[in-house]
N, C-alpha and C positions, 0 to 999 in steps of 0.2 A: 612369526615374522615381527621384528622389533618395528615400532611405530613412533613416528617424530609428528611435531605440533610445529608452524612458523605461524608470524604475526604480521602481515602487511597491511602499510596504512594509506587508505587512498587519498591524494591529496584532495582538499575540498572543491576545486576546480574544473578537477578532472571527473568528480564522483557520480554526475548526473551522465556523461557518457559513459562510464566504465558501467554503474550496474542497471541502466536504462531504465525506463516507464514500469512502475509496478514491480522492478529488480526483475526484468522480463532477461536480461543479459547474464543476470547472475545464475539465474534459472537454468539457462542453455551452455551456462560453463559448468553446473555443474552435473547435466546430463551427458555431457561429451568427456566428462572424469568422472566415471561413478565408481573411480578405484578410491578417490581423494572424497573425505569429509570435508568439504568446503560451506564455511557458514560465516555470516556478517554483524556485527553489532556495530551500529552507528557507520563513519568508513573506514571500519578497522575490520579486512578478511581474514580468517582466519584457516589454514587448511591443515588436513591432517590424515595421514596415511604411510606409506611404506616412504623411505628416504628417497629412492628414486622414483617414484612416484610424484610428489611434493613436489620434489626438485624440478620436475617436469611442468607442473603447474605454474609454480613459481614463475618462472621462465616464459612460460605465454602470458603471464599478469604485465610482468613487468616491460613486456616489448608490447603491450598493448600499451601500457600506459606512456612509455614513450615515442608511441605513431609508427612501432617498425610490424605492426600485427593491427588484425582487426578484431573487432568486438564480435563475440559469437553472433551469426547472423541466423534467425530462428528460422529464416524464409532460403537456405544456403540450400545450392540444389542439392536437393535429394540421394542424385548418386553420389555425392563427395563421402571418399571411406575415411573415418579418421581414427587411426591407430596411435599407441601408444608417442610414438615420434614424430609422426607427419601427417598431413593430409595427403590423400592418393584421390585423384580424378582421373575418369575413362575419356580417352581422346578419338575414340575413335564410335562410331556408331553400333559395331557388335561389341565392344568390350561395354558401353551403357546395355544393351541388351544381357551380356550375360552378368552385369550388377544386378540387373530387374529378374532374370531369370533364379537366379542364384534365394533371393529373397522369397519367390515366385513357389518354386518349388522341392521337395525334400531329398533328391538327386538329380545332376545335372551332369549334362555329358559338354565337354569345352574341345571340339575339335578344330585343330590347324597347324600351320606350320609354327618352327621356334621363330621366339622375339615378337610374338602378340600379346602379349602378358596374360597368357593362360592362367600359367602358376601365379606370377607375382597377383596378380588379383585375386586369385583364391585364398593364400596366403590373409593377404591383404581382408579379404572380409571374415578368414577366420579369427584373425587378430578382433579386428571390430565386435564380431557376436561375442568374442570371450569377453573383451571388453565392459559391454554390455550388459555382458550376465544374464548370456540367451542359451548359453552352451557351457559346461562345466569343465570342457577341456578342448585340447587341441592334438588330433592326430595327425602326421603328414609322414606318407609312404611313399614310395618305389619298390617298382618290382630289379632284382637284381640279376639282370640276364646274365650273369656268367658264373651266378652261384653255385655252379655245378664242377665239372673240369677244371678247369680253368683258374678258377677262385681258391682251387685248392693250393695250388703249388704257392699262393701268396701267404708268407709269413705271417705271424699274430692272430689273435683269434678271429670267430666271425666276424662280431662287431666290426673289429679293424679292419677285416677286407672288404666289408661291405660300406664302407661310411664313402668313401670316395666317390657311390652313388649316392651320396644323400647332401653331399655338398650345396647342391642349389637350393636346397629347401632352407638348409642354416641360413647362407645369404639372404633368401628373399625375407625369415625371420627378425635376421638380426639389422635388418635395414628399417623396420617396422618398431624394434621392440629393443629395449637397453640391456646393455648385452649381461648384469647384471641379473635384472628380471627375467629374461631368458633361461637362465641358469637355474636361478631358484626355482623356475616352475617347471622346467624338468626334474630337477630332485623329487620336487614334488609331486610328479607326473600329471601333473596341470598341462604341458607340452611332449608329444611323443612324437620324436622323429624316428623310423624304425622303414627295416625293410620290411617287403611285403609278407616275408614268410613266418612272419611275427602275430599277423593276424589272425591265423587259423585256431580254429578252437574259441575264440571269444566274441563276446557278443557287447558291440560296442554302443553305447547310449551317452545324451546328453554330450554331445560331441559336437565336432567341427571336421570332420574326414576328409585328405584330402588325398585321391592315387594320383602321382602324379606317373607321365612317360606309360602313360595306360596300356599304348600302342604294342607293349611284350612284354603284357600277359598273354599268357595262354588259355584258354578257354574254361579249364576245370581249376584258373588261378581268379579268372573273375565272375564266374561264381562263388566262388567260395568268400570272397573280397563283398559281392554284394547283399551275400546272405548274412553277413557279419552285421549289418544297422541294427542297431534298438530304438527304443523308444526316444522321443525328443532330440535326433542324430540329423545335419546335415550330410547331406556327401557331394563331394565336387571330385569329376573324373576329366582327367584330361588328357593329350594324347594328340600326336602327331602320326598319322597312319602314313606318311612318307620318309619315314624313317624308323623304319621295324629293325630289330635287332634281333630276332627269332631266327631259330635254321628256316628256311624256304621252302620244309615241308610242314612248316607249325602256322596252323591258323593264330590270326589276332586276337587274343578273349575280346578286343575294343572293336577290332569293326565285328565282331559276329555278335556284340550285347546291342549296336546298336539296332542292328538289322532288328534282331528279336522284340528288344524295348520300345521303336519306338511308338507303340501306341498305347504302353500303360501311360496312365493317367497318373501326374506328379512327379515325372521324369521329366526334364527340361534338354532341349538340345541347342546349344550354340556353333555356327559354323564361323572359324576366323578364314580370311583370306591373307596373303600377299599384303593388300593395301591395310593391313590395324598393325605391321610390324613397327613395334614402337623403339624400338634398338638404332645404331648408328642407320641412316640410311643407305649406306653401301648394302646391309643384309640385306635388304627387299631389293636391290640391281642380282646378286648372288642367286637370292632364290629364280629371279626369273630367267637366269642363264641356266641355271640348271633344268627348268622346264622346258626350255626349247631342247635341251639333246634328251627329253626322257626323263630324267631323272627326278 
């Protein structure tokens, strides 16, 4: 990966708030990009890394120094996730719970309905640990309930029939990470977006795993899914069990792991409700008309 150098000069005015007491600021910018070499001689910063990378950096120096961004704050709560593009905060008090659970423990069950930011927050903190360089990669699956019948009569190979399931997770990626780097780190399989039937046979480490729509698997699909972790592996399972896409004689592999799971120890469970849908507020009127007739 080709590597660029820039030169920015902080003005002398500005210099004692940009790199604070003891360069306590430069410190924590350059813990929140530990993709970018960033180093200072007198107040001339220097940064250095992949071109969109940089260019990133760049960019929050420069709106800091003009008052439209703040200087990294070392005391910044806790739960703020900060990925390659943005910062992400939990607004609701289960999605801070499954931030703490997620870090807490080395698989974690996130159930509820859609528009809680199930996904987008797993996503979301896989970006982060890769980031970080707590994880060596990033998996994100779905199981492809129509991969059978159905899926066939679709023209193009598998890949191509199946990607249509996998649309949310590109989204929630490419809202996190430049669509550039996304690229490269799929070539480089640094990023694996894949159905679930991709996983069998392999024994996944140093990861960031995440199944999403858990809710249709089937039972001998999530096992097989959970025997897959290795060593140094997150795993984030998520899943809406009111909205199963399975024939209505096929148990959920998701609600029968959690019956089973839940009292090993390092398994985490979050429950989302109705009130964390963080989407237009019509969803959360929607879901609760559907719960009065049943459904």
């Amino acid at each position: 990966m080709e590597t660029m150098e820039i030169r920015i000069m902080i003005p002398e005015e500005k210099a004692m708030e940009f790199f604070g007491v003891y360069d306590e600021h430069l410190k924590e910018l350059k813990r929140m990009y530990p993709s970018v070499k960033i180093s200072a001689r007198g107040s001339e910063v220097r940064l250095r890394g992949s071109e969109s990378d940089v260019n990133m950096v760049k960019e929050r120096i420069l709106r800091m120094l003009e008052g439209e961004d703040t200087v990294p704050d070392i005391d910044e709560d806790t739960d703020t996730i900060i990925t390659f593009k943005k910062k992400i905060k939990p607004i609701s008090a289960h999605q801070r719970e499954y931030i703490r659970s997620i870090e807490e423990n080395d698989v974690i069950f996130a159930i509820g309905p859609a528009g809680t930011g199930k996904t987008f927050l797993a996503v979301a903190m896989a970006v982060k640990y890769l980031r970080e360089g707590k994880v060596e990669k990033i998996i994100l699956t779905r199981p492809a309930v129509e991969a059978g019948e159905s899926l066939g009569y679709l023209p193009g190979t598998y890949e191509e029939k199946v990607y249509p399931y996998l649309i949310p997770l590109y989204d929630a990626l490419f809202s996190m990470v430049p669509y550039d780097k996304v690229r490269r780190m799929m070539d480089a399989r640094i990023v694996e977006i894949a159905p679930l039937a991709y996983m069998r046979g392999r024994t996944l480490s140093d990861a960031f795993i995440i199944l999403d729509e858990a809710q249709n698997t089937k039972t001998v699909q999530m096992k097989m899914f959970l025997t897959r972790i290795g060593p140094r592996s997150k795993v984030v399972i998520t899943g809406d069990i009111t909205q199963i896409d399975l024939p209505k004689n096929e148990k959920s592999g998701l609600i029968e792991a959690v019956n089973i799971l839940k009292d090993v120890k390092g398994i985490g469970f979050v429950y989302f409700t109705k009130e964390d849908v963080s989407r237009h507020r019509i969803v959360k009127r929607i879901i609760e008309a559907y719960e009065k007739h049943g459904l």
